[in-house]
SERO-4910 file (N, C-alpha, C, O; in steps of 0.05 Angstrom, whole numbers):
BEGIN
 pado doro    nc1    nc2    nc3   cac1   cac2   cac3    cc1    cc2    cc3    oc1    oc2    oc3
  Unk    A    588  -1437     -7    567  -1428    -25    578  -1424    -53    600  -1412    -55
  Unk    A    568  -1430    -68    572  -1433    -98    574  -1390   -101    565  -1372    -87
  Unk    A    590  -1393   -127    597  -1368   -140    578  -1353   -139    558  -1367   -136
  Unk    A    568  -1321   -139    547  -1309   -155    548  -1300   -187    566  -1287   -199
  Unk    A    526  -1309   -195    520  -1294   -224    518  -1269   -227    527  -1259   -248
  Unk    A    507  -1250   -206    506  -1230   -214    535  -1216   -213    548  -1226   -194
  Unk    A    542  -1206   -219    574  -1197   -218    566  -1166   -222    552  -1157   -239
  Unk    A    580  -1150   -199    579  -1120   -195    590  -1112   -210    609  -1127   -215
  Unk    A    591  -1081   -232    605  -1074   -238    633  -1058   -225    653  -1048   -235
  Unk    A    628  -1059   -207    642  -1044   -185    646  -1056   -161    624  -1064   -153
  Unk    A    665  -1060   -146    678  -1065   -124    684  -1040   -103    708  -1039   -102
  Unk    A    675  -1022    -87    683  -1002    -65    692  -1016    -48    681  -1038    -43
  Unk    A    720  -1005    -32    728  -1024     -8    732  -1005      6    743   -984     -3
  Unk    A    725  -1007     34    730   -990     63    761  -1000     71    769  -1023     68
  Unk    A    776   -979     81    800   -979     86    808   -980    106    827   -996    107
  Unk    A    798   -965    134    807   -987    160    800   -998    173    779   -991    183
  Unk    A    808  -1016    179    805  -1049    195    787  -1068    174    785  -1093    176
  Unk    A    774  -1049    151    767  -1077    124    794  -1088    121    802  -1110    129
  Unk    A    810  -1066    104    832  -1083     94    858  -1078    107    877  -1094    104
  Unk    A    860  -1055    121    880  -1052    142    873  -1059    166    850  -1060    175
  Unk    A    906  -1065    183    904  -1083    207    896  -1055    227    909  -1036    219
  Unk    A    884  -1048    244    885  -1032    258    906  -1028    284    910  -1009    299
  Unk    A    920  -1060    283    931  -1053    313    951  -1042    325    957  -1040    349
  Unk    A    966  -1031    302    996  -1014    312    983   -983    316   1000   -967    324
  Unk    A    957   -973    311    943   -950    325    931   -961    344    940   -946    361
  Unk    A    919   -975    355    913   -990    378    925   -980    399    921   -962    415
  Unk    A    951  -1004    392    965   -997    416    983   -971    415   1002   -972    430
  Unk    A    980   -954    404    992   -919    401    964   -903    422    965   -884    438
  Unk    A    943   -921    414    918   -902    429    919   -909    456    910   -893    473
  Unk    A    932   -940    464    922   -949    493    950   -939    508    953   -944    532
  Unk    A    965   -928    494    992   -916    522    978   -900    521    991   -885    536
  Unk    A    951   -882    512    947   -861    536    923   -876    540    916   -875    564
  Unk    A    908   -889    526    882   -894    541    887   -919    547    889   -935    529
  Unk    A    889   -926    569    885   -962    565    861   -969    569    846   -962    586
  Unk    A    855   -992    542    836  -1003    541    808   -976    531    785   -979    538
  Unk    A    814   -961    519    800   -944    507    802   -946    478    784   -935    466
  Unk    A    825   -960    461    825   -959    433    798   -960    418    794   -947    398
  Unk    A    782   -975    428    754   -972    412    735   -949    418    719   -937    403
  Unk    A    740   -945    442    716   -916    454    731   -896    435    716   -883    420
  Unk    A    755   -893    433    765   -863    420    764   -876    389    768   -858    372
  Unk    A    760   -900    379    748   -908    341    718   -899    346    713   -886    326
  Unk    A    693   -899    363    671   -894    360    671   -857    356    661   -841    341
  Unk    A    690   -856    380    681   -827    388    691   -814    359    672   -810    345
  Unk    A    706   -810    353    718   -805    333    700   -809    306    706   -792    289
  Unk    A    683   -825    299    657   -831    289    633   -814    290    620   -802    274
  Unk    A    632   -818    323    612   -806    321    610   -775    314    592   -769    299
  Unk    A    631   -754    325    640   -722    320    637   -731    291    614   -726    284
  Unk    A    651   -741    273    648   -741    250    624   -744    235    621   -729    216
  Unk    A    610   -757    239    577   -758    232    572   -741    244    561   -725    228
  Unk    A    572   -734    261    559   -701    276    557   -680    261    536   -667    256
  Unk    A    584   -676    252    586   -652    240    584   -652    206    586   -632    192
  Unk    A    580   -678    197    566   -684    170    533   -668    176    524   -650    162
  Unk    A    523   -675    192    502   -672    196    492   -643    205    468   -638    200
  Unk    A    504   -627    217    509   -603    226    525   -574    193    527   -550    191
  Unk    A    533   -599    174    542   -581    156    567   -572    155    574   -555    138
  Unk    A    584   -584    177    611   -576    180    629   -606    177    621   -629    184
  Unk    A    663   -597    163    679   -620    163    692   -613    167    690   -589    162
  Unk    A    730   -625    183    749   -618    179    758   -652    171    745   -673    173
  Unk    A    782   -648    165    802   -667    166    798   -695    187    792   -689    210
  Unk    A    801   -723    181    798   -743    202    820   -737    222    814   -734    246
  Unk    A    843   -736    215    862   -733    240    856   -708    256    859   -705    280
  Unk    A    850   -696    245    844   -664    264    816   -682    287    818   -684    312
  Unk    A    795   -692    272    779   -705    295    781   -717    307    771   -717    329
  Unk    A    804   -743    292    814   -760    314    821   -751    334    812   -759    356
  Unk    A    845   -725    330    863   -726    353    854   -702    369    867   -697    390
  Unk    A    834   -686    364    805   -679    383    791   -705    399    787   -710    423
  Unk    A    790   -708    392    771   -742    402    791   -752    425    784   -758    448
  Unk    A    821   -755    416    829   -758    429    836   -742    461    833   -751    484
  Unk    A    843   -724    455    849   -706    477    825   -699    497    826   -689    519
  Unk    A    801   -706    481    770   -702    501    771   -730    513    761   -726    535
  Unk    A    776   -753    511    777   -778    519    792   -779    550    785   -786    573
  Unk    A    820   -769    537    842   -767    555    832   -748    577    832   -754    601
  Unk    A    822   -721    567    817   -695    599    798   -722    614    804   -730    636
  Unk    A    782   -730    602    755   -747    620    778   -767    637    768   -785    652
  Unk    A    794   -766    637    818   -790    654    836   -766    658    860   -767    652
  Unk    A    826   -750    666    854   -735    676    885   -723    668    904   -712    679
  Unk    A    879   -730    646    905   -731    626    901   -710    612    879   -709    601
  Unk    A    920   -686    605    921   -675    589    944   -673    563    968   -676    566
  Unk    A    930   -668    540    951   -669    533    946   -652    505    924   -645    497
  Unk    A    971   -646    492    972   -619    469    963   -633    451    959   -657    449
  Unk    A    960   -604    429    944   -624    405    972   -635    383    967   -641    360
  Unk    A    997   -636    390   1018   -640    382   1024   -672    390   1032   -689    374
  Unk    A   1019   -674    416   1015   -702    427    998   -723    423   1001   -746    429
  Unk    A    975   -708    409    946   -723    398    955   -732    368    948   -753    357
  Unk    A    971   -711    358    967   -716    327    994   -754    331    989   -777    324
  Unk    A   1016   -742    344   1032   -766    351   1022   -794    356   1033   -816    352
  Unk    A   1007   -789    363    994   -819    384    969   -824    357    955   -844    358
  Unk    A    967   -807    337    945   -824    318    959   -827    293    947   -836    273
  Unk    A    994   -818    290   1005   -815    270    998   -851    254    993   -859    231
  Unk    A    999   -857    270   1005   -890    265    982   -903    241    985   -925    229
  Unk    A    964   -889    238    946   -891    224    958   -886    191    941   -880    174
  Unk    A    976   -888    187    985   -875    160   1005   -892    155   1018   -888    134
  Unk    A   1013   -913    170   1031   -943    172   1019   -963    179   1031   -975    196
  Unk    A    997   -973    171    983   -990    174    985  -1021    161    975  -1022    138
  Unk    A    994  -1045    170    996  -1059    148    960  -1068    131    939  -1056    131
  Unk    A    969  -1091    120    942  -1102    107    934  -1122    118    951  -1140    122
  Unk    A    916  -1125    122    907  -1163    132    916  -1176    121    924  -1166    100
  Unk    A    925  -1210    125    935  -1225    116    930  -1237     88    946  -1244     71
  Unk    A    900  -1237     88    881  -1243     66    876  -1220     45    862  -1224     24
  Unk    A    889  -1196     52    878  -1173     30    892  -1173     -1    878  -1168    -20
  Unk    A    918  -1179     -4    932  -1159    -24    925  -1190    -52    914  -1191    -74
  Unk    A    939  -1210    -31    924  -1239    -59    892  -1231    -69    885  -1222    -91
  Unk    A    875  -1238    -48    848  -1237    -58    849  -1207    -73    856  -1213    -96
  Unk    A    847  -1186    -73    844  -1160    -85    861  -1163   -119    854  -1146   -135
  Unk    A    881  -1183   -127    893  -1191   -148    874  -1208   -155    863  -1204   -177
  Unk    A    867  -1227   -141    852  -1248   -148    821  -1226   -163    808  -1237   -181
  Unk    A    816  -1212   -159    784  -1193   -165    792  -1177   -185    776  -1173   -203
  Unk    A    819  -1164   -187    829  -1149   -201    834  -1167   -231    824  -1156   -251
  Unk    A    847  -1193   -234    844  -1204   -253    830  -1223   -268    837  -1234   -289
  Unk    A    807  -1227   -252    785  -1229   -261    766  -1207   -278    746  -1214   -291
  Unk    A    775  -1182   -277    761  -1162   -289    748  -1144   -276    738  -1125   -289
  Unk    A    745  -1146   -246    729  -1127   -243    743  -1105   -230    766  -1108   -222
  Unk    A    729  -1078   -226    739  -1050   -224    743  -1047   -192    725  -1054   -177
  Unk    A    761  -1039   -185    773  -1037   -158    773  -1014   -147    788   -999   -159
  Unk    A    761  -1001   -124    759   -963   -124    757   -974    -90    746   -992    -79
  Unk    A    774   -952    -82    781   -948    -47    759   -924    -43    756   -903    -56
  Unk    A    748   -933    -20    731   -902    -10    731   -905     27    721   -922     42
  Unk    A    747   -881     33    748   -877     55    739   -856     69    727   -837     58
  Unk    A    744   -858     91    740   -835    113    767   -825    119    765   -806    134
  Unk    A    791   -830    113    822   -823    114    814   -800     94    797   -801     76
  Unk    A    830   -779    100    841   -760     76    850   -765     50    860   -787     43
  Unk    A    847   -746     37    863   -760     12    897   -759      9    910   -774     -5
  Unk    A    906   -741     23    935   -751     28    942   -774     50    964   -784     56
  Unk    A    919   -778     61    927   -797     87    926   -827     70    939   -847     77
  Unk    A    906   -826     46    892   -853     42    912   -866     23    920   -890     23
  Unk    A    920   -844      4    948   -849    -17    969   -863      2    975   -887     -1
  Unk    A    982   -843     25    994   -856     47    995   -880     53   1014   -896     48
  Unk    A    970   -887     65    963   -920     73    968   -944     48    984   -962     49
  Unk    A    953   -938     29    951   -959      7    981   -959     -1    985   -982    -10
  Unk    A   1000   -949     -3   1021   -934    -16   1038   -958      7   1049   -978     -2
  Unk    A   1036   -952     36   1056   -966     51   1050   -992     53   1067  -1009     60
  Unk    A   1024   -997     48   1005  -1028     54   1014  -1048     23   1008  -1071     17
  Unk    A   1030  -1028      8   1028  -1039    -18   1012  -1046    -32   1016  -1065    -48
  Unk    A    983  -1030    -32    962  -1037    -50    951  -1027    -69    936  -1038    -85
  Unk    A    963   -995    -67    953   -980    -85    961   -986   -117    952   -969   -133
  Unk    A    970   -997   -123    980  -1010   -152    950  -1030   -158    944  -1036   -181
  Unk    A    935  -1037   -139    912  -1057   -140    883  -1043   -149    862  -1055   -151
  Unk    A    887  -1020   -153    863  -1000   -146    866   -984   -170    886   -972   -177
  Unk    A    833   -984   -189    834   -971   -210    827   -944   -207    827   -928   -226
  Unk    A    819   -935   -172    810   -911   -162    811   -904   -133    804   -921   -117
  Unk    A    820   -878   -122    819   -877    -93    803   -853    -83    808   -829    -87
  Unk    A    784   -861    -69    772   -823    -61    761   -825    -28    750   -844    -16
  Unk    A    765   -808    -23    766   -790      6    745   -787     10    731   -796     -8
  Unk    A    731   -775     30    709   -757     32    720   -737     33    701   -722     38
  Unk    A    740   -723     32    746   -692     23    736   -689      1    727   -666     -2
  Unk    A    732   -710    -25    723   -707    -49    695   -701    -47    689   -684    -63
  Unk    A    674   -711    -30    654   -692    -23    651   -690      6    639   -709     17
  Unk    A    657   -675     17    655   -656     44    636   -666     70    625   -652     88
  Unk    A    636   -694     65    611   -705     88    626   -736    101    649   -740     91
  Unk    A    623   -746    110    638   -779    118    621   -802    116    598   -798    125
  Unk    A    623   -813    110    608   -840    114    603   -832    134    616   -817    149
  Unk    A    567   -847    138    556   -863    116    534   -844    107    511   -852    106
  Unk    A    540   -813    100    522   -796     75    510   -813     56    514   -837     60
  Unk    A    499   -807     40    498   -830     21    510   -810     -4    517   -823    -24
  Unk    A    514   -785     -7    534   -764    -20    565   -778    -32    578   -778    -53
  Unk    A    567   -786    -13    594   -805     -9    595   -827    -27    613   -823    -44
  Unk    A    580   -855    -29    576   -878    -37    567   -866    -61    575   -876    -82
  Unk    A    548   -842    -62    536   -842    -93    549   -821   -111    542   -817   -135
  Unk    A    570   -808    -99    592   -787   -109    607   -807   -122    612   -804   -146
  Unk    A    617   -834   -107    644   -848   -119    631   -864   -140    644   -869   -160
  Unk    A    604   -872   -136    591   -891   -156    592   -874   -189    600   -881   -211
  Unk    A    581   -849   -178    578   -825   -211    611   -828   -220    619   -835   -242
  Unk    A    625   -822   -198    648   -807   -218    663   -841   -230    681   -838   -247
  Unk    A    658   -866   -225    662   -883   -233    639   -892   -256    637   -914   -267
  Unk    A    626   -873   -258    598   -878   -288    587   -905   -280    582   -922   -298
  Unk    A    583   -909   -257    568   -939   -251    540   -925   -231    536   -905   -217
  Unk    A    519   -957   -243    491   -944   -223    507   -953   -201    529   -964   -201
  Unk    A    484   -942   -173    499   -947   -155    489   -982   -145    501   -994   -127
  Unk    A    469   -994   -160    462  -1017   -150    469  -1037   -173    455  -1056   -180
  Unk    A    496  -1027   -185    513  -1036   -197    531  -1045   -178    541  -1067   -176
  Unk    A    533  -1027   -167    568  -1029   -146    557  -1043   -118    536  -1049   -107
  Unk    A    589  -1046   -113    582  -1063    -87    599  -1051    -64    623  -1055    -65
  Unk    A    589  -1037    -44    614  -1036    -22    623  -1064     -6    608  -1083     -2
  Unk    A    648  -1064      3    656  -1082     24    673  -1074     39    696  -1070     33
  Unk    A    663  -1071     63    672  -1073     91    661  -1082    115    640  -1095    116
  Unk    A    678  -1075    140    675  -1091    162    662  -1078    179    675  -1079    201
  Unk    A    639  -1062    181    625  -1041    193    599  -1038    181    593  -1028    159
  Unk    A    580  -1053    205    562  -1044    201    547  -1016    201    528  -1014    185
  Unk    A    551  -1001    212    542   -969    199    553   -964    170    540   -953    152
  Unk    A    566   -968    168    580   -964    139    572   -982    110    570   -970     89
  Unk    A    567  -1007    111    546  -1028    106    514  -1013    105    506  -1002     84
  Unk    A    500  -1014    127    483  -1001    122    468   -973    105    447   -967     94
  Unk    A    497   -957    113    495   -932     90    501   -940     68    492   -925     51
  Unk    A    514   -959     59    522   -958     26    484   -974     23    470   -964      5
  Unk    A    473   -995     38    448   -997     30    425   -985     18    408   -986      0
  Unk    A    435   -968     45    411   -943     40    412   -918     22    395   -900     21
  Unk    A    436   -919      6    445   -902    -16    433   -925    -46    431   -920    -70
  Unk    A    430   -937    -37    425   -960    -58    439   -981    -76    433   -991    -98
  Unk    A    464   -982    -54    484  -1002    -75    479  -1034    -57    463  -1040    -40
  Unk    A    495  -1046    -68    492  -1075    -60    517  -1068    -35    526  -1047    -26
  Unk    A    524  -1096    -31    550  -1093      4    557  -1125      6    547  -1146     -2
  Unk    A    576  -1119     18    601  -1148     28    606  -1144     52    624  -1128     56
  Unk    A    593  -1158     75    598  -1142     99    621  -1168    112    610  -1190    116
  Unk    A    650  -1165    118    670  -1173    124    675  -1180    158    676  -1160    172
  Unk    A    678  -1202    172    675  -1206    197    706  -1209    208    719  -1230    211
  Unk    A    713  -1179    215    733  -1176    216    734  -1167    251    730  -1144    259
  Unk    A    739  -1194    274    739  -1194    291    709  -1195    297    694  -1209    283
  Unk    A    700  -1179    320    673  -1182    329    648  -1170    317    625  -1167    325
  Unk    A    664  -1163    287    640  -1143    267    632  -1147    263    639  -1169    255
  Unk    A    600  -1140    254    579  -1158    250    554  -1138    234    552  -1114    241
  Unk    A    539  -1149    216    521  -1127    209    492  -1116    229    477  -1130    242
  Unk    A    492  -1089    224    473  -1079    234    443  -1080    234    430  -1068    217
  Unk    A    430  -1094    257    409  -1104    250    387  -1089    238    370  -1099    224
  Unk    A    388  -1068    243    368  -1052    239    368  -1044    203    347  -1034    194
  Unk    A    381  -1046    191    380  -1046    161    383  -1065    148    399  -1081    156
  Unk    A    371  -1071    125    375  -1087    103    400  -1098    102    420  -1085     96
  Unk    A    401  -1126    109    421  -1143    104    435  -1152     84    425  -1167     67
  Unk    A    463  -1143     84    489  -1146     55    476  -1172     45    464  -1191     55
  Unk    A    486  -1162     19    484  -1192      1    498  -1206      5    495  -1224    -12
  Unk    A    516  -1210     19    538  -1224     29    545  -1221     59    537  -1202     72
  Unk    A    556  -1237     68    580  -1249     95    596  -1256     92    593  -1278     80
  Unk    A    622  -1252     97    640  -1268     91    661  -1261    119    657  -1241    134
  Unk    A    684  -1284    122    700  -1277    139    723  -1263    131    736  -1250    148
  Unk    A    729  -1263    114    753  -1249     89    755  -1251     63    743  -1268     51
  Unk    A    773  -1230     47    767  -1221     28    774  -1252      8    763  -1261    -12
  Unk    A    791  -1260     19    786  -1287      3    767  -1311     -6    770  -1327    -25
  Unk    A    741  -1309     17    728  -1319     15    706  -1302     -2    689  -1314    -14
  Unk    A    704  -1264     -2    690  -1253    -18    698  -1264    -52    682  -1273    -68
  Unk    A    731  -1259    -60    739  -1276    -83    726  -1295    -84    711  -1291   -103
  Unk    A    721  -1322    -72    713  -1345    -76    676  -1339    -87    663  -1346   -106
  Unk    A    670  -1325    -66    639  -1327    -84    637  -1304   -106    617  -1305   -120
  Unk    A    654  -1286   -111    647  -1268   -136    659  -1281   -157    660  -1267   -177
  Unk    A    671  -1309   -161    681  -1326   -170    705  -1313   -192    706  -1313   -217
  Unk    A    724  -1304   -173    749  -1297   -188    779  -1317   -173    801  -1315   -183
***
């Protein structure tokens, strides 16, 4: 497909499994769960939206490795919350997809503005980009500690859009999650939804202005 004209002023990118590999937490999650690495990424989701919704937040690793240890008693396994935090440390050594760090240069020198927004902490997210070697790529990084809710609030998407002085249907998120996709929709920005393994957008909302299989091919149509 030929380039787009409209060109975002803003670029948001989701941070794991968009542009980080997830699988050296994977397999940290499946020596205790086998074959649970995705039930304990939902569950872990879901408590988190829960308690957006309920008015309460703590830290992602604190939920993770809650999430974790409730996963594990349901299999018989117990285990401390010293052993939970271990088994999700891995999350903070993550590499980058193969296609991430070129294409994100490739967008970056073309001109447009580069801002990370995660569900990682903000010391966790510095962490990641920092070991992934990306954070040199990024004109901005923010947490949802920066406002107190997780994806997909729309507080979140329209917190990072203000403090970047862009409308929000200026900006564009891109990631590989459809819930996450859909909330930046329904906050009112545009989206790049990334088919990163079996990910796919969520039918039930308004469909990204985009598909792509990787960020190289998002480069190719924002024509940088």
């Amino acid at each position: 497909m030929p380039p787009t004209t409209d060109r975002p002023a803003l670029l948001l990118f989701d941070i794991n499994e968009t542009l980080l590999d997830l699988a050296p937490l994977r397999a940290s999650i499946e020596r205790i769960l086998p074959g649970g690495a995705e039930l304990w990424f939902t569950t872990l989701l879901q408590h988190a939206t829960a308690m957006s919704l309920a008015g309460r937040f703590a830290p992602l690793p604190e939920i993770g490795a809650a999430a974790l240890r409730m996963l594990a008693e349901g299999r018989g396994v117990k285990l401390s919350p010293q052993q939970a935090q271990m088994a999700i440390a891995p999350i903070a050594r993550l590499p980058a997809h193969p296609d991430v760090a070129a294409a994100l240069a490739r967008l970056r020198a073309a001109g447009f503005r580069l801002a990370a927004l995660s569900n990682s902490t903000t010391a966790g997210l510095r962490a990641q980009l920092a070991h992934a070697g990306l954070a040199p790529l990024f004109d901005a990084q923010f947490s949802v500690q920066d406002f107190g809710v997780y994806k997909p609030h729309p507080a979140v998407y329209l917190g990072a859009t203000a403090r970047m002085r862009v409308a929000p249907g200026q900006a564009m998120l891109v990631a590989a999650h459809g819930w996450d996709v859909a909330g930046a929709g329904w906050a009112g920005l545009r989206s790049a939804f990334v088919c990163r393994g079996d990910k796919r957008p969520f039918p039930l909302a308004e469909q990204p202005g985009m598909v792509v299989r990787d960020l190289s091919e998002l480069a190719d149509r924002l024509g940088a």
